[in-house]
C-alpha positions as CSV (number, residue, x, y, z in Angstrom):
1,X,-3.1,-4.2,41.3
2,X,-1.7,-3.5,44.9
3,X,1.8,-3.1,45.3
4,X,3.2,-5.8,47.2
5,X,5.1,-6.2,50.4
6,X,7.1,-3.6,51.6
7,X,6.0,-1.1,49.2
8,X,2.2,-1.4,50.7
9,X,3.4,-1.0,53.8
10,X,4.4,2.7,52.6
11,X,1.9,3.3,50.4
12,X,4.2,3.1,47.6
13,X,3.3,1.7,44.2
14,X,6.0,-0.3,43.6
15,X,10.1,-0.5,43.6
16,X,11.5,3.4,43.9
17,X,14.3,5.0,44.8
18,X,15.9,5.6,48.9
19,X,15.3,9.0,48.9
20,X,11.3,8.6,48.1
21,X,11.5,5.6,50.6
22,X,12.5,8.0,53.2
23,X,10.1,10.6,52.2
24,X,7.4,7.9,52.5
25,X,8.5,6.5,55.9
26,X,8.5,10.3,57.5
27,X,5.0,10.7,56.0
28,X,3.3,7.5,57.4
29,X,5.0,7.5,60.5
30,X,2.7,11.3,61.5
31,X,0.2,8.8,60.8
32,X,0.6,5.6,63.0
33,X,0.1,5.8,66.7
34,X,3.5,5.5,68.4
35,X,2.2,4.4,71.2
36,X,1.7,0.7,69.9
37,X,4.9,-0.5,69.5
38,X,3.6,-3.6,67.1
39,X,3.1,-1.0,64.4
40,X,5.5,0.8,65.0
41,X,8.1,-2.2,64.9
42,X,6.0,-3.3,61.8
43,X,6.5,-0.1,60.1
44,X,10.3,0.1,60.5
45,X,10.2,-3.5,59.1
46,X,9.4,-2.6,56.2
47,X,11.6,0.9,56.2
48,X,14.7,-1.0,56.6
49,X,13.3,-3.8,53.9
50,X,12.3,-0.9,51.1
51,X,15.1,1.1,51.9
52,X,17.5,-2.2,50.9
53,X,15.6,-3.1,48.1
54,X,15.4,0.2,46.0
55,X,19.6,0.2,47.5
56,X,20.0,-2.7,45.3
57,X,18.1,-1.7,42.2
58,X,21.1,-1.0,39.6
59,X,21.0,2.3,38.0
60,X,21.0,2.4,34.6
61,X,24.4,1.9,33.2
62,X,26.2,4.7,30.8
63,X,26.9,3.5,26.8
64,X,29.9,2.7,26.2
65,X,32.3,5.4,24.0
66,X,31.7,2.0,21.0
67,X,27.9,1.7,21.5
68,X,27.7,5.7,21.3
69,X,30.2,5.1,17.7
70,X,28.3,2.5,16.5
71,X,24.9,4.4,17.0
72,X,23.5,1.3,19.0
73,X,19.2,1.5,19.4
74,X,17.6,2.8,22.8
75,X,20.5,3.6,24.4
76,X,19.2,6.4,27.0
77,X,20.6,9.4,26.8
78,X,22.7,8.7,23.6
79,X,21.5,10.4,20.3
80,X,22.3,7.7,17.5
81,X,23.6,9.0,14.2
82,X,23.8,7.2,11.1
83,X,26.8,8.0,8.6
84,X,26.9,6.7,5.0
85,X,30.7,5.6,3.9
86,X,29.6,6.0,0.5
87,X,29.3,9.3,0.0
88,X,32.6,10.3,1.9
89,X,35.2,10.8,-1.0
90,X,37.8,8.6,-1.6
91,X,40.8,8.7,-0.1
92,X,44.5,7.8,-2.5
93,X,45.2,4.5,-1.7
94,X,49.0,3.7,-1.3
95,X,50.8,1.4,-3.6
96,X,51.1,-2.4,-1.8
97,X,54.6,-3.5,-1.4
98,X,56.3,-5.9,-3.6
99,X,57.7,-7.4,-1.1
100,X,55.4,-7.6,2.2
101,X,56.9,-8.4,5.5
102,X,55.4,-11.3,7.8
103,X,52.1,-10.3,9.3
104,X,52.1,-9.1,12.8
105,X,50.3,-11.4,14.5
106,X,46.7,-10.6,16.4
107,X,47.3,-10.6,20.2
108,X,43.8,-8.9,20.8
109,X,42.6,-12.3,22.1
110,X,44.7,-14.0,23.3
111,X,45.7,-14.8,28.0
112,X,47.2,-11.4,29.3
113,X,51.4,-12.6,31.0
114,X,50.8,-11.5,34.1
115,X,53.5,-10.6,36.4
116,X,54.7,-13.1,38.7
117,X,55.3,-10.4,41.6
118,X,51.2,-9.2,41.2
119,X,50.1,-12.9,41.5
120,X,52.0,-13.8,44.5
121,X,51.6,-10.7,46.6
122,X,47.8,-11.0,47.2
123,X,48.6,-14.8,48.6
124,X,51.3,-13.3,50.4
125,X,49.1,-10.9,51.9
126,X,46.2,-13.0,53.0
127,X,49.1,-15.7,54.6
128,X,50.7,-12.9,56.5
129,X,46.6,-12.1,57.9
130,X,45.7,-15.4,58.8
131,X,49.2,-16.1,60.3
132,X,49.4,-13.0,62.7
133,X,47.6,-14.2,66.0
134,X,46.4,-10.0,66.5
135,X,44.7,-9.7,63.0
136,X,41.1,-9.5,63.5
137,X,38.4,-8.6,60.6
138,X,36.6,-6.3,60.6
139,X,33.1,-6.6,61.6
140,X,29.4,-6.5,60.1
141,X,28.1,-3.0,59.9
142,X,24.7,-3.7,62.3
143,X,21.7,-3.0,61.2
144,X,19.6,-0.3,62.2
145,X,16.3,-3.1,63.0
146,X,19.5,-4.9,64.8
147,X,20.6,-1.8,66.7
148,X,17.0,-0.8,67.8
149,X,16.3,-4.5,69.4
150,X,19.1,-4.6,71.1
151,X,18.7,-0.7,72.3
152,X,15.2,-2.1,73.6
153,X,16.6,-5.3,75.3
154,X,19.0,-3.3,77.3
155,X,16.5,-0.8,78.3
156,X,14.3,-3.8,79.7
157,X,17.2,-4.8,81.8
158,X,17.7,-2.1,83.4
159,X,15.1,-2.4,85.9
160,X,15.3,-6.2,88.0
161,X,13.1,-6.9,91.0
162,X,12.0,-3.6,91.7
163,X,15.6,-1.7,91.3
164,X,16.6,0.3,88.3
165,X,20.5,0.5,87.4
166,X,21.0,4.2,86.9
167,X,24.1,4.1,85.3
168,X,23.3,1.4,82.5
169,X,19.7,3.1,82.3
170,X,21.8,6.5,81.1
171,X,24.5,4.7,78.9
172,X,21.2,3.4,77.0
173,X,19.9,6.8,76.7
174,X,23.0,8.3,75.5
175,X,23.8,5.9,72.6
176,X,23.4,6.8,68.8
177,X,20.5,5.2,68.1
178,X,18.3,7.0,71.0
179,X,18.6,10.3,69.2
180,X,16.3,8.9,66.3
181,X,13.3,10.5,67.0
182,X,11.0,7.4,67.1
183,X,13.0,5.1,68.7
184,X,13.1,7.6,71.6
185,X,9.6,8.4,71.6
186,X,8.9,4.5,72.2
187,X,11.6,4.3,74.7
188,X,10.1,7.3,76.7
189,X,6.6,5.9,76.6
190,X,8.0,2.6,78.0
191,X,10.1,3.9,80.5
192,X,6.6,5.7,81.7
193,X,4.8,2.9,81.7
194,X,6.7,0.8,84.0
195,X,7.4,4.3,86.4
196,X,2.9,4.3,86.5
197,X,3.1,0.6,87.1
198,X,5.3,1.0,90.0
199,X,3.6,4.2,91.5
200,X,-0.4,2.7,91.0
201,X,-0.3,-0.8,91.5
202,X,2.9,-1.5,93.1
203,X,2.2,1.8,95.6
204,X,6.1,2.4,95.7
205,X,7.4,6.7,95.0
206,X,9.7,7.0,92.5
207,X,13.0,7.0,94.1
208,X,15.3,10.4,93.1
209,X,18.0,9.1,91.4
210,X,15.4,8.0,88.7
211,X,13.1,11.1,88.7
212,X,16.5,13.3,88.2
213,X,17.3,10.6,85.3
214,X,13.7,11.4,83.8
215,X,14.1,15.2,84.2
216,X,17.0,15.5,82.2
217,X,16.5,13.5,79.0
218,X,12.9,14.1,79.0
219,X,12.2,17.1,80.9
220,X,8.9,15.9,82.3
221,X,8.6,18.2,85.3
222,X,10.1,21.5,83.1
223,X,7.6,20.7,80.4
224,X,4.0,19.9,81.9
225,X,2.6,21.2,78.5
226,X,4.5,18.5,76.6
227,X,4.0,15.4,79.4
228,X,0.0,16.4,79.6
229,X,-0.2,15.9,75.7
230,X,1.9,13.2,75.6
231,X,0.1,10.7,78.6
232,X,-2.7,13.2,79.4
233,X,-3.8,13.7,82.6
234,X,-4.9,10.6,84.5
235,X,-4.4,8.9,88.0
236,X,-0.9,7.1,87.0
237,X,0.5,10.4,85.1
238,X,-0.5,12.9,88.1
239,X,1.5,10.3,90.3
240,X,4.3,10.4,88.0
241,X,4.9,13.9,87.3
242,X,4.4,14.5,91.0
243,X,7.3,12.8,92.1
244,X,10.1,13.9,89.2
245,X,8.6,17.3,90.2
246,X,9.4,16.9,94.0
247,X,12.4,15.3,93.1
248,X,13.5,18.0,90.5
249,X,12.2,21.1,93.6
250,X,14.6,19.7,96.1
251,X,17.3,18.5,94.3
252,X,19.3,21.4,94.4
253,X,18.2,22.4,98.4
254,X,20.5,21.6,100.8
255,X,18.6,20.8,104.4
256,X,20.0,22.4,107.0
257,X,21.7,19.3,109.4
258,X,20.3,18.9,112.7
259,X,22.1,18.7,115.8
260,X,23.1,15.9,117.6
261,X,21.9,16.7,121.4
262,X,18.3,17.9,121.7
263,X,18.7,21.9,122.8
264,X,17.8,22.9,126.1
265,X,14.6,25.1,125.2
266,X,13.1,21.8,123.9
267,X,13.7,19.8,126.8
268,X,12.2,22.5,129.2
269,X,9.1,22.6,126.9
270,X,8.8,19.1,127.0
271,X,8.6,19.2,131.2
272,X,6.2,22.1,131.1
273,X,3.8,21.0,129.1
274,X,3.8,17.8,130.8
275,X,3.8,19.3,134.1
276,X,0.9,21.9,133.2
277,X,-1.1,18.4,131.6
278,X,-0.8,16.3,134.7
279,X,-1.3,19.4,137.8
280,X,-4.2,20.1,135.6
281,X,-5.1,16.6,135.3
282,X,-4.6,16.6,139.4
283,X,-6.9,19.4,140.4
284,X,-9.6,18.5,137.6
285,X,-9.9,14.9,139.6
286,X,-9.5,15.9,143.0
287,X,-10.8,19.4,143.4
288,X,-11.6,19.7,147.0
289,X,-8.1,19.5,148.3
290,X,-4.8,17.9,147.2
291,X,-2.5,15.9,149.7
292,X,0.3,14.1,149.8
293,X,-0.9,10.8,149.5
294,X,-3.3,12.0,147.2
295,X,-0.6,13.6,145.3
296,X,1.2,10.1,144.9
297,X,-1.9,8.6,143.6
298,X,-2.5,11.0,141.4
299,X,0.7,10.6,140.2
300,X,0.7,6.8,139.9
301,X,-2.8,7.6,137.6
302,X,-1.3,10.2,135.5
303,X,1.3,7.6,134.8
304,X,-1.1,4.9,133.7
305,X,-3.3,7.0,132.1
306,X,-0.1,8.9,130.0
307,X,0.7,5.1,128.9
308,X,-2.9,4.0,128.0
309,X,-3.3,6.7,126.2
310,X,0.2,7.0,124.0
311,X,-0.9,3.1,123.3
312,X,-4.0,4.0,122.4
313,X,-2.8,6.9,119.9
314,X,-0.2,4.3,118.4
315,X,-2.9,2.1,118.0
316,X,-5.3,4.8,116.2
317,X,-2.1,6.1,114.0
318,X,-1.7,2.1,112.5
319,X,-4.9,1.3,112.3
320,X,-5.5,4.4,110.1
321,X,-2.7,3.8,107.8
322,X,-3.7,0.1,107.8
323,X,-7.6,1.5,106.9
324,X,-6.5,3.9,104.7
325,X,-4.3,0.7,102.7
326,X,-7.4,-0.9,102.4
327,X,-9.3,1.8,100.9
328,X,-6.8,3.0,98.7
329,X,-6.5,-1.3,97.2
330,X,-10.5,-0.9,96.8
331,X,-10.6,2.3,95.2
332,X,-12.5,4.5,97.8
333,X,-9.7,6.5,97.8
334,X,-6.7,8.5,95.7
335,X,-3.5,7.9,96.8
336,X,-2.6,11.3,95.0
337,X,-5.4,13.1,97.9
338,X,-3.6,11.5,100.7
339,X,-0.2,12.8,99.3
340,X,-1.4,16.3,98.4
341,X,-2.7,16.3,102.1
342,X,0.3,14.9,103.6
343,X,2.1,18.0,101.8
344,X,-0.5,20.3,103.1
345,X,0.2,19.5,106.6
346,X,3.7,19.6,106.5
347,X,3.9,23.2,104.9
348,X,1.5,24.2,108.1
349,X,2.3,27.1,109.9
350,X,1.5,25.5,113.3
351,X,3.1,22.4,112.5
352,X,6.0,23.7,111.7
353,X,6.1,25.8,115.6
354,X,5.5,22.3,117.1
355,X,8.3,20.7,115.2
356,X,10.5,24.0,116.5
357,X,9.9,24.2,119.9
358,X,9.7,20.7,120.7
359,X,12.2,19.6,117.9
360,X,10.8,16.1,117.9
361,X,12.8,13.8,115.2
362,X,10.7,14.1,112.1
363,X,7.0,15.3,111.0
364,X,5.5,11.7,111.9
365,X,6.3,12.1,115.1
366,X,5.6,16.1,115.6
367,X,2.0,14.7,114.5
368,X,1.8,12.3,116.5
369,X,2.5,13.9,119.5
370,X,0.0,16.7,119.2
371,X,-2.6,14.2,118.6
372,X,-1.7,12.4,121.5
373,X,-1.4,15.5,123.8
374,X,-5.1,16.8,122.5
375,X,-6.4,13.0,123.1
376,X,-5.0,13.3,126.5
377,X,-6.4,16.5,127.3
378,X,-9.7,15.4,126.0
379,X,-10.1,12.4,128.0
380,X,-8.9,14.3,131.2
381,X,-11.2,16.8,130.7
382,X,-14.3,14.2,130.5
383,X,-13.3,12.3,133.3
384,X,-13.2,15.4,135.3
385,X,-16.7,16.3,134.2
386,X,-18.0,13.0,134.8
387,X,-16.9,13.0,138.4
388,X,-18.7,16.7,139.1
């Protein structure tokens, strides 16, 4: 016959002591998979259920000092002895008196006169509580199930419409019961799944404040070893650990602040380059001579053509991103390829000699501007050609 209800659950045999319920709880809780957190709720179920249940199981109770006298039957631990009066030798009895004395009278049963002061002083005591406006009683010890679905409630809260409340987030993870093992396991493994939800099919980063938050109760980005076992190594987990880790690299380097008024070696690279694009532009269209009406023509062109083709590049640099959108949704490509590349190009040598000498506002537009120059250049060039 099975045991029932929670003992099964345990793979107990029946009603035991806490200290094996414990035992058994540790043991089949290696074997569940924490991941699913209907067995895991199941299971601690029927934890806190045994571990009340063999709490309430009286003990066996002690004999009393007359059962041990009188040798009472099956009294455990209590070795019963049997003594025969009869064989004891008899004792002188003393001579009754001629004149007895009234009997004392048995007071074994009857009502105990209790003292009027010990009577009154408990009601006194519970008027004086239920009088005084500041008394309060004390509450309920809660429950560890209690504690746990509350601890989960709050930690669901903590993220609204796409915003997560950083300081409630780490009150949660500081409280008592997030240092049992389990419970904090679960809460991790949530706390990833909504972060992969946001990166993959919401296509938001994680922001810093929450990758910092993640770093230092979880150690995500210190630990690889541990995170790959954990969530192994998938599209959503590559996205996840590469954001705590960018946020965890750069959190403690200070960028150096830019200055307000664009320097002056900037400015005169900016006029030489376009000058050297639009004489060579000039003499590539009209290389038999140059005049001064010619000149102004060529000027009004370069002018046109410099705005058709910045337009142009604009229009190639959002229709990309809107192409590369679309493939991304259709799965043609990773968004974790697009980032690595992004990263690539930033960390360029040459890129990083554009963005210094022209020390243009950010890498979008250092990008953007070298594409557009080498458009430029290329269509000036071909138009030359075609008019040879």
């Amino acid at each position: 016959m099975s045991a029932e209800w929670p003992w099964s659950e345990l793979d107990l045999d029946g009603r035991t002591d806490v200290r094996s319920v414990k035992r058994a709880y540790a043991q089949k809780l290696k074997t569940i998979d924490r991941n699913d957190a209907n067995v895991f709720q199941s299971l601690r179920t029927a934890f806190d259920e045994a571990k009340f249940l063999a709490s309430a199981t009286p003990s066996p109770k002690k004999p009393s000092m007359r059962q041990a006298a009188n040798g009472v039957e099956n009294v455990p631990g209590v070795v019963s002895y049997t003594f025969d009066f009869d064989d004891l030798p008899a004792a002188s009895q003393p001579e009754p008196d001629p004149n007895p004395q009234s009997e004392v009278p048995d007071l074994s049963d009857a009502p105990l006169d209790l003292d009027a002061e010990d009577t009154i002083a408990p009601l006194q005591t519970a008027m004086s509580t239920t009088s005084n406006p500041w008394f309060k009683p004390e509450a309920e010890p809660q429950s560890d199930a209690d504690k746990e679905a509350d601890f989960f409630r709050d930690l669901a809260a903590t993220y609204d419409t796409g915003v997560w409340k950083l300081a409630p987030l780490q009150n949660i993870l500081e409280r008592d019961i997030a240092m049992d093992r389990g419970v904090r396991d679960h809460a991790e493994y949530l706390l990833f799944e909504r972060l992969r939800e946001a990166v993959v099919e919401e296509e938001r980063s994680i922001s810093q404040g929450v990758a910092k938050l993640m770093e230092q109760n979880f150690g995500w980005a210190s630990d690889g070893v541990r995170f790959n076992k954990k969530f192994g190594w998938h599209e959503g987990s590559e996205l996840v650990a590469y954001d705590v880790a960018r946020a965890v690299q750069t959190q403690n380097v200070k960028a150096p602040p830019r200055p307000q008024k664009t320097p002056l070696h900037a400015k005169r690279a900016r006029i030489f380059m376009c000058l050297i694009m639009y004489m060579g532009g000039v003499f590539v269209l009209y290389p038999d001579g140059l005049t001064a009406e010619i000149f102004l023509f060529g000027t009004f062109v370069a002018a046109i053509s410099f705005a058709i083709v910045w337009c142009f590049v604009l229009f190639l640099y959002y229709w990309s991103n809107a192409l590369i959108g679309v493939l991304r949704r259709i799965g043609m490509i990773d968004r974790y390829i697009t980032r690595v590349w992004q990263a690539s190009v930033e960390r360029a040598a040459w890129f990083d000699r554009i963005d210094t000498v022209l020390h243009l506002p950010g890498p979008r537009s250092t990008l953007l501007f070298s594409v557009s120059c080498a458009i430029t250049l290329l269509v000036l060039i071909s138009w030359g050609l075609s008019r040879i």
